[in-house]
Steps between C-alpha positions, in 0.01 A plus 500: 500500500401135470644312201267380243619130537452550888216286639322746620526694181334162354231490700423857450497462164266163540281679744460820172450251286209317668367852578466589134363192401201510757424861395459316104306216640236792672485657182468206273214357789290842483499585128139238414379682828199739354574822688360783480159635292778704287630183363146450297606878372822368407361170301233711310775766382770208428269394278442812311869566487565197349269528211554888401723672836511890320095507473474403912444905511236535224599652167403811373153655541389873592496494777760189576274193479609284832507102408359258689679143540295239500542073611329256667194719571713773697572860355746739614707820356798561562677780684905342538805671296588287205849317608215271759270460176822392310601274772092375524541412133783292512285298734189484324751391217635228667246404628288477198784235343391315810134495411342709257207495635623705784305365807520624835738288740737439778804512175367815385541645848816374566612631146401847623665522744831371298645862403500609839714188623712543235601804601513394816741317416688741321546745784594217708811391273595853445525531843700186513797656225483826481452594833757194642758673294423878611386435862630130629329164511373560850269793398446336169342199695298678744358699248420224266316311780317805628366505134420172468338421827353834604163434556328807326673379208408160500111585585468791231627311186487126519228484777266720355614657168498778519704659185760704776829309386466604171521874650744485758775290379594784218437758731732324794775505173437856416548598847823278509627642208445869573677501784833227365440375160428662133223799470404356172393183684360697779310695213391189360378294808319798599293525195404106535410539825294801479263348175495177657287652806472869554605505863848496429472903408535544861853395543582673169630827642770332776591304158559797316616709782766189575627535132561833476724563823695153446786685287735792421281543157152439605410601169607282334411250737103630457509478116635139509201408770250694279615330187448188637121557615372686211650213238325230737218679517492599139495149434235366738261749374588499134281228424157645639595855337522324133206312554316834596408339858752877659135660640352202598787402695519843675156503569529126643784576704341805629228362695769353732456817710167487513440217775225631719630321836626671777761197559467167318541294762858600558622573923574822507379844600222545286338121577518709881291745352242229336472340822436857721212628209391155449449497896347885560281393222384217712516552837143653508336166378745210637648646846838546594642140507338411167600816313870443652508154421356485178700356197611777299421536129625718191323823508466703220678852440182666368322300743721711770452834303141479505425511893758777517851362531785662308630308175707302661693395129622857513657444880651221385673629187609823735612215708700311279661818338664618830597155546667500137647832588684384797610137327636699243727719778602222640572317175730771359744467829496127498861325423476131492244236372373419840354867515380539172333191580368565837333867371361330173345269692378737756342688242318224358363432856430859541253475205319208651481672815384847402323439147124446478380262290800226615410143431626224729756373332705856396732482786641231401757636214638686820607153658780360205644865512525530889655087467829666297519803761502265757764262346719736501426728879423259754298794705234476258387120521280551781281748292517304170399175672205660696392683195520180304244306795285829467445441136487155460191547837372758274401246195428223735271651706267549211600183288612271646697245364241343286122704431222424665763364787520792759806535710570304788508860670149584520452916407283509873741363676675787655173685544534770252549388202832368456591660183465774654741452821756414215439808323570668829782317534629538156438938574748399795791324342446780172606766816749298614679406130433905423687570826832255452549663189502870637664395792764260363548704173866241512274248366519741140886534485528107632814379325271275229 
């Protein structure tokens, strides 16, 4: 044990320091950076939600009328839960005491991205005091800085803004607190997390499954967790069901499911599959080397169904069930944080891997809850830090840092198209995580 007054101890501590203040200075550097087209989606809403946030759904009509938001020439609708809209319209609001005339620029981008860094931020100093008191400052520290610096993490949010901090943050807390804190705040993390962006339904079961074995009255235990989402949820949605906005809501929120792509743009198994039909659809015309080495884009799910192949949304929901089924198993023997951790995230990976319909950026919520389960078991850092390079390749290969810069790493380079070798490689290390936790099922009862 080296004394805190020890020199080395102080140098440690400089060395954190310095650490945490670079991450901030990234952050603070990338947030005027214009990422992503999904930004312009999040401007044009912002603005909306600041001016009337319960009619972003439509109100009323038979059927549901769907609105349209309209600024600076652009029109979108809007298909996000209502705790992102909420968090859009404190933006537009600030934004609008800014200027009122509410004109596209680099503060307006950087403002956008805000909420995320926030909680950013948030997870970062909970890590810092609640889990320094429960689990020591050493795993306190590495997890902070595996947070802060990860590079998935600092590409999806600041980089490119994409609205994923605003999801995983609660979730990372629900997860946390089903396995070692209060169900109610499990309960209530959960429902934040889940109508900020729908993808966070995929953990849900290990969350619930967590809760209900943590205690001699699991009950009681359920009820307090249950509580705790239906009164948060109650309250997010409140507000659209008075205004009479309930249908067109549903119906909004609805069409999230019906994404005709195969994969969007995300490295897994079913951007394989794009890349095989797209080639046997071209092989004819173009010849072997330029079918194999084409660049490989979204193909459409009816598109598929139409020259015969099976609907491949249905595999992928079969997919993703088994894949719940077994997370839940595992979930329901785990005994420490690092587990529950570990098989949460693994789950949320599992959906990236084996959904259709996966957009590039959905494995990263996977990365912040594979940082605390490797915190605290040193035998899963290897995985978390290769699955963290895998996603942050995975939004860089198709953005860049900056549109309408392409990455140094040209998509051609390896022959094939690159994002495909990473989606091979990403099958590969999905095998290998799968396979360390049947074969090291110690990682579940891990002293936390």
């Amino acid at each position: 044990m080296i004394r805190a007054d020890h020199p080395q101890s102080r140098r440690l501590h400089a060395w954190f320091l310095g650490a945490l203040l670079a991450g901030a200075v990234l952050r603070v550097a990338a947030l005027p950076l214009p990422g992503t087209g999904d930004v312009l989606v999040w401007k044009v809403w912002s603005f909306g939600a600041a001016y009337d946030v319960t009619a972003m759904y439509g109100v009323g009509g038979s059927p549901p009328n769907q609105r349209v938001v309209h600024w600076k020439g652009e029109s979108m609708t809007v298909d996000y839960p209502p705790v992102a809209l909420y968090e859009l319209a404190l933006v537009g609001r600030a934004y609008l005491q800014w200027d009122p005339l509410y004109p596209d620029s680099r503060a307006l981008t950087a403002l956008i991205k805000v909420p995320g860094l926030l909680l950013e931020i948030a997870l970062v100093a909970l890590v810092l005091t609640w889990g320094r008191r429960h689990y020591g400052d050493r795993v306190a520290r590495w997890t902070s800085l595996a947070l802060w610096l990860n590079p998935a993490l600092l590409l999806n949010g600041p980089v490119l803004g994409y609205l994923d901090p605003m999801m995983y943050v609660p979730l990372a807390v629900a997860v946390g607190a089903a396995a070692a804190g209060p169900p109610w705040l499990a309960g209530v993390c959960s429902a934040v997390a889940v109508l900020t962006k729908a993808q966070a339904i995929f953990v849900m079961p290990v969350v619930v499954t967590l809760v209900w074995r943590r205690g001699p009255r699991p009950l009681r235990e359920l009820v307090q967790f249950a509580a705790g989402g239906a009164l948060t949820s109650v309250l997010v949605v409140l507000p659209f069901v008075l205004r009479g906005a309930w249908p067109n809501m549903v119906q909004s929120l609805g069409r999230l499911a019906a994404h005709d792509m195969i994969s969007a743009q995300s490295a897994n198994i079913w951007w394989i599959v794009t890349w095989v039909i797209r080639v046997a659809d071209s092989v004819q015309d173009w010849g072997w080397h330029r079918a194999l080495t084409q660049e490989v884009r979204i193909l459409g799910i009816s598109t598929a169904i139409s020259v015969g192949y099976p609907n491949f949304r249905t595999i992928g929901l079969g997919l993703v069930s088994l894949a719940t089924g077994c997370s839940v198993w595992w979930a329901w023997r785990v005994r420490s944080l690092a587990g529950a951790a570990a098989i949460a995230g693994w789950i949320a990976y599992a959906y990236t891997m084996l959904g259709a319909q996966v957009h590039e950026n959905h494995l990263v919520p996977a990365v912040p809850l594979l940082a605390i389960a490797a915190g605290l078991d040193v035998r899963l850092r290897r995985t978390f830090w290769t699955v963290s390079v895998i996603a942050a390749l995975n939004l860089y290969l198709f953005y860049g840092l900056v549109p309408g810069s392409p990455p140094i790493l040209s998509r051609g380079a390896t022959g094939i198209d690159v994002t495909v070798v990473l989606s091979i490689v990403n099958v590969c290390v999905f095998v290998w995580f799968t396979r360390l936790l049947l074969h090291q099922p110690a990682i579940q009862e891990a002293p936390g």
